[in-house]
N, C-alpha and C positions, 0 to 999 in steps of 0.2 A: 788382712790388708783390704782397702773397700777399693776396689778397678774403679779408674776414674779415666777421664778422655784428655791428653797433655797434649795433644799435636791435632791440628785439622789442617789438609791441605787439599786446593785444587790446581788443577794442572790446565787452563784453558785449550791452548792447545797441545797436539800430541806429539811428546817425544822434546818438548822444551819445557825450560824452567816456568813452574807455577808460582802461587800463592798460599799466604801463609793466614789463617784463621783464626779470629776470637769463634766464629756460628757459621755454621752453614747450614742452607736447607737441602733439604734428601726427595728426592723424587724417584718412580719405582727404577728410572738409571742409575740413581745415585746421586752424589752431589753436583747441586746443580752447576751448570757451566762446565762443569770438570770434564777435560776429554772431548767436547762439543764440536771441534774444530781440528784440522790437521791438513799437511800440507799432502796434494796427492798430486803426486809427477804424473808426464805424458804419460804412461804405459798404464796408468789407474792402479800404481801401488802408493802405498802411504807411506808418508817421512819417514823417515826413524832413524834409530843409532846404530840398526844393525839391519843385514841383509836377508830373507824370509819370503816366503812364496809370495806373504800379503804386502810385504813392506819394502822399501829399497831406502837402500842407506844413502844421508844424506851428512856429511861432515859438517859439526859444529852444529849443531840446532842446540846442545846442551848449554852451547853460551847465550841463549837470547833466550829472555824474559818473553811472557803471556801473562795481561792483562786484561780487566774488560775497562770499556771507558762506560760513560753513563748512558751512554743507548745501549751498552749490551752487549756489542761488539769486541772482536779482541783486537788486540793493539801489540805487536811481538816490537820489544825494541832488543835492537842490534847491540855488540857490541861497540861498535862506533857511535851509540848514541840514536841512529838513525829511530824513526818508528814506522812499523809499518802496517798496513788496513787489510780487508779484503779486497782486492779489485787491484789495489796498488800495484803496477806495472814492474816495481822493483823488486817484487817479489819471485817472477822468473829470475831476473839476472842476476839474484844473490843466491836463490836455490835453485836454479836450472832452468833450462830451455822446457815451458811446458807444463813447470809446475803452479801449481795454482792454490790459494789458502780456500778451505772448503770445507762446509758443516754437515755435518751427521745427518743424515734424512726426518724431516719432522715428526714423521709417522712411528719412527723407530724403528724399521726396517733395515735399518745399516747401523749398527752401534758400531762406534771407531775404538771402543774398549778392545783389550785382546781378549779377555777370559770372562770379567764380572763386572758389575757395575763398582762395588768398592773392594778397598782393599784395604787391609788392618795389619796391624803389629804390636807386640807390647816391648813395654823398654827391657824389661830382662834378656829378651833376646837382642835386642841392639847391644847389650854389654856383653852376652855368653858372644855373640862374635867379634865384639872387641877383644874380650878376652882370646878365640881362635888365632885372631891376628896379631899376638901378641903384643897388644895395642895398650895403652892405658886407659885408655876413654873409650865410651861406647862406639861403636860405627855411627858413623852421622846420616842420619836417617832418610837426608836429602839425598843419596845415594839411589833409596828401595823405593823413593817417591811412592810412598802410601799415603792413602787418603786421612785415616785414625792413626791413632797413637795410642793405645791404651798403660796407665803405669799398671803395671807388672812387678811380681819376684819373684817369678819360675821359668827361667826358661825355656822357650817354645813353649807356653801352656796356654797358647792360641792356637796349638794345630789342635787341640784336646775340644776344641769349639766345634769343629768341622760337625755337620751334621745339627749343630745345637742350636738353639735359637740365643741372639746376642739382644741385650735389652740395654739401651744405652739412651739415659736422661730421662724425662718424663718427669711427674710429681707437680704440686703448683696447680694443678688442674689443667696440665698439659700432658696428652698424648707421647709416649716415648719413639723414639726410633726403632725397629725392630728388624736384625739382621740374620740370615740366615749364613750359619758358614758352610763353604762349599768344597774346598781344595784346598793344597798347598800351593803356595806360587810360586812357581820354577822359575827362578831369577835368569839372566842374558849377561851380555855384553856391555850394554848399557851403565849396569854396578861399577863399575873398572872406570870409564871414563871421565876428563877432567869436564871440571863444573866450575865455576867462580867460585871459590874462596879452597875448593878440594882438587886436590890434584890427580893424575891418573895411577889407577892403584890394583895391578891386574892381581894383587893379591885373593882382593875380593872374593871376586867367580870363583878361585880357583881352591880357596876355602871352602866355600860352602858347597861346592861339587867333592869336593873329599869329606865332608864333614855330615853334610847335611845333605845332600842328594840335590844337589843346586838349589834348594826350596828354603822362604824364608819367609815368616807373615803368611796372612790367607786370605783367599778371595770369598764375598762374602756376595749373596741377594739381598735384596732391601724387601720387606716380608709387608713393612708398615712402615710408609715415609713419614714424616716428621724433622724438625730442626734439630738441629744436636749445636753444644755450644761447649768452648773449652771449660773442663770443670764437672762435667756431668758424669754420673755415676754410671757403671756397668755391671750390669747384672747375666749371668751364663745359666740359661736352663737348659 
């Protein structure tokens, strides 16, 4: 079977629903925009779906979209429709007293990632824990919000990556992307929660903490940025 790249996605900001990809380009953080942006309350912790020395939990951020517009900026619309900017003043009063929408430091001194710049998965493990959950269908991927997709027919035979270098697209007289895998990605609370069109499913976590040691997918370093576009072949050395 030839690994090829079935899912590309960015997440603008942190801890809300992203975007969904034909290309993206890979910068040594990773895909570009992905992650760039997040919302950080008075106290100087970051949004998120759950609570953490770094992070404080904010209800509902999994319902609002993260977009960029054509200046680059992101654009979070609500689910009432609303849209909202950086600076926008409604942005306290729908997520707290204090909180503010806020970018990553230019220099890269402050990555708003938790562990890597990207993060991968192949579909056989989307199905071996469908199958966990005595499910029919794969788990839906928007769940583990990974950056790649890889199609797969082993399950977990991306943690067998860790350590390896990941060679994904290239040919044409184009430069490939080249990743390095790093870990396993110990999944949260986050998996469990309702999303638009998915509903809340503590089944989730509480599989792959019995099954898999709560880890699922791997985090990877970008070794050699380059563009990756759905379609492109994967190569594991």
């Amino acid at each position: 079977m030839t690994l090829k790249v079935v899912g590309l996605r960015r997440f603008p900001v942190k801890s809300m629903l992203g975007e969904e990809h034909e290309r993206l380009e890979f910068d040594a953080g990773g895909a570009i925009g992905d992650r760039r942006w997040a919302l950080r309350c008075a106290d100087g912790k970051l949004g998120s779906g759950k609570n953490h020395p770094r992070f404080r939990r904010i209800p509902g951020l999994l319902e609002h979209y993260a977009a960029y517009d054509e200046d680059g900026l992101p654009v979070i619309t609500a689910p009432d429709g609303a849209t909202l900017r950086p600076g926008d003043p409604r942005v306290p009063e729908r997520f707290g007293d204090g909180v503010e929408l806020v970018r990553e430091a230019e220099d890269g001194s402050e990555s708003l990632k938790d562990v890597s710049p990207v993060s991968l998965i192949g579909t056989a493990s989307l199905r071996a824990l469908g199958d966990l959950l005595g499910d029919a269908d794969p788990v839906d991927v928007r769940r583990l919000r990974k950056n790649i997709v890889v199609e797969t027919d082993e399950p977990w035979i991306e943690e067998d990556w860790i350590g390896r270098e990941i060679v994904l697209g290239g040919g044409r007289g184009t430069a490939p992307l080249r990743l390095r895998g790093i870990k396993r990605v110990k999944r949260c609370v986050m998996v469990t929660q309702a999303q638009p069109g998915l509903p809340e499913d503590n089944r989730v976590l509480k599989t792959l903490t019995a099954a898999r040691g709560m880890c699922i997918g791997i985090h990877t370093d970008v070794v050699t940025p380059a563009p990756l576009a759905l379609g492109d072949t994967v190569v594991v050395r």
